[in-house]
C-alpha positions in Angstrom: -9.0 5.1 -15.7 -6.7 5.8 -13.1 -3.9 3.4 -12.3 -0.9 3.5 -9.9 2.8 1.8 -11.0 5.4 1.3 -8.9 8.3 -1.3 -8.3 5.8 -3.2 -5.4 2.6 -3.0 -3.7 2.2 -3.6 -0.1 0.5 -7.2 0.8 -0.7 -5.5 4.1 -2.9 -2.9 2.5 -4.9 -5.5 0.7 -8.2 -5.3 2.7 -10.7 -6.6 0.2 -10.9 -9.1 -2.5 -7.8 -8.9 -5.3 -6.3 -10.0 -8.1 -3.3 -10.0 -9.1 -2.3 -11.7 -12.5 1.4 -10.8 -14.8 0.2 -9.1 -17.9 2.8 -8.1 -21.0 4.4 -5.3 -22.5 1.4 -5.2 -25.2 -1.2 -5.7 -22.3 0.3 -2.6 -20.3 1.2 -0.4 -23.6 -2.6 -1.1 -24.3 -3.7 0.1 -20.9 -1.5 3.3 -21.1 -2.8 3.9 -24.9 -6.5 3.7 -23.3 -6.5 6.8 -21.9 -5.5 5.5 -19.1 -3.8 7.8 -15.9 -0.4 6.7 -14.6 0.3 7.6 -11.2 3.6 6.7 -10.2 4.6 5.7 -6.4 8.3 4.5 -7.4 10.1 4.2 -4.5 13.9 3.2 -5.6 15.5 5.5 -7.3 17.9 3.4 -7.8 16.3 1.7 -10.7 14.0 4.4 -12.3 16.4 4.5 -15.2 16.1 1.0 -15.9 12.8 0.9 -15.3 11.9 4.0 -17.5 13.8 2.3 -20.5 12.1 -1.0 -20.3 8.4 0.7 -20.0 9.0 2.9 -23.0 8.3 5.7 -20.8 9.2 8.5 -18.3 7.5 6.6 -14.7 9.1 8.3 -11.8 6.9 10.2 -9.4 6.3 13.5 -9.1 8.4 13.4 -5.5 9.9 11.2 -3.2 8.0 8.6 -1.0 4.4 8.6 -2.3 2.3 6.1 -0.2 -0.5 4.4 -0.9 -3.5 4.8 1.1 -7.1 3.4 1.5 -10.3 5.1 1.2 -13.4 4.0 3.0 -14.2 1.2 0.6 -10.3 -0.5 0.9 -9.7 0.8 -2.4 -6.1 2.1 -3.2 -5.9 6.1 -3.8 -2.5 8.3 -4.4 -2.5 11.6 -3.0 -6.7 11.7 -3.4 -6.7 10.1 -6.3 -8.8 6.8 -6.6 -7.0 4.2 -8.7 -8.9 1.9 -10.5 -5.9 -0.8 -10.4 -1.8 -0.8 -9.8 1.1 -1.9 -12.0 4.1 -3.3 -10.0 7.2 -3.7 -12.1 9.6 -6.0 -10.4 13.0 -6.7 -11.8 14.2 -10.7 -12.8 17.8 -10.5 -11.6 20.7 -12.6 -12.3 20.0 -16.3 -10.7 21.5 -16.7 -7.2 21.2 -12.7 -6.7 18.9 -11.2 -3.5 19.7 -8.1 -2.3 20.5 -8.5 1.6 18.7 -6.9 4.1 19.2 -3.1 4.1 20.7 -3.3 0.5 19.3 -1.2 -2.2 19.3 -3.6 -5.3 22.0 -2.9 -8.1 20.8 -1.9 -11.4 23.4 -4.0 -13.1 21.9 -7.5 -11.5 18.3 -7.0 -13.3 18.5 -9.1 -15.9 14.6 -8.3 -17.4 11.4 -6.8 -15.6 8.0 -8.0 -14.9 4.3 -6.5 -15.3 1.9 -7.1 -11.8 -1.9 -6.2 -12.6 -3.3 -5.7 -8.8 -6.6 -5.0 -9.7 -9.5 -4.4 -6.4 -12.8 -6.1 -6.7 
């Protein structure tokens, strides 16, 4: 199994049916304990640390600015690699906090993280 993981997943290259449901750290350790391919796409290196600590686990990609693209079926692939699903972590920051337009988001105002299954069906 092949799955992408990254800090989002672009709503615009959603083509075909999805689902998208939060899963936990148990659910996700399960996946990865599976057998199962990470492919990472992170795109702020801003929060890879933080990110990396909370997952257990080294995530950031292999280089900078991996994009996602779509095969002929709609389906998600990384650098020719089909993925059979993508993990978006997204940080919980403190309450009142958005990062304003053109701001990369400080490490220090992620308060917890949360666990995205996209999955394509």
């Amino acid at each position: 199994m092949n799955l992408g993981i990254g800090n989002t997943f672009p709503t615009s290259l959603i083509r075909r049916t999805v689902t998208i449901r939060p899963i936990d750290k148990s659910f996700y350790a399960s996946l990865v304990s599976s057998n199962a391919k990470l492919h990472s796409y992170w795109g702020h290196a801003n929060t890879i640390a933080a990110a990396n600590q909370f997952l257990g686990m080294d995530v950031t990609p292999p280089s900078e600015r991996r994009a996602i693209a779509l095969n002929e079926e709609k389906r998600p692939m990384l650098d020719g690699v089909l993925l059979d699903g993508i993990i978006v972590v997204s940080p919980t920051y403190v309450k009142g906090y958005r990062p304003a337009e053109g701001e990369v988001s400080s490490p220090d105002k992620i308060l917890d993280w949360q666990l995205l299954l996209v999955e394509f069906i």
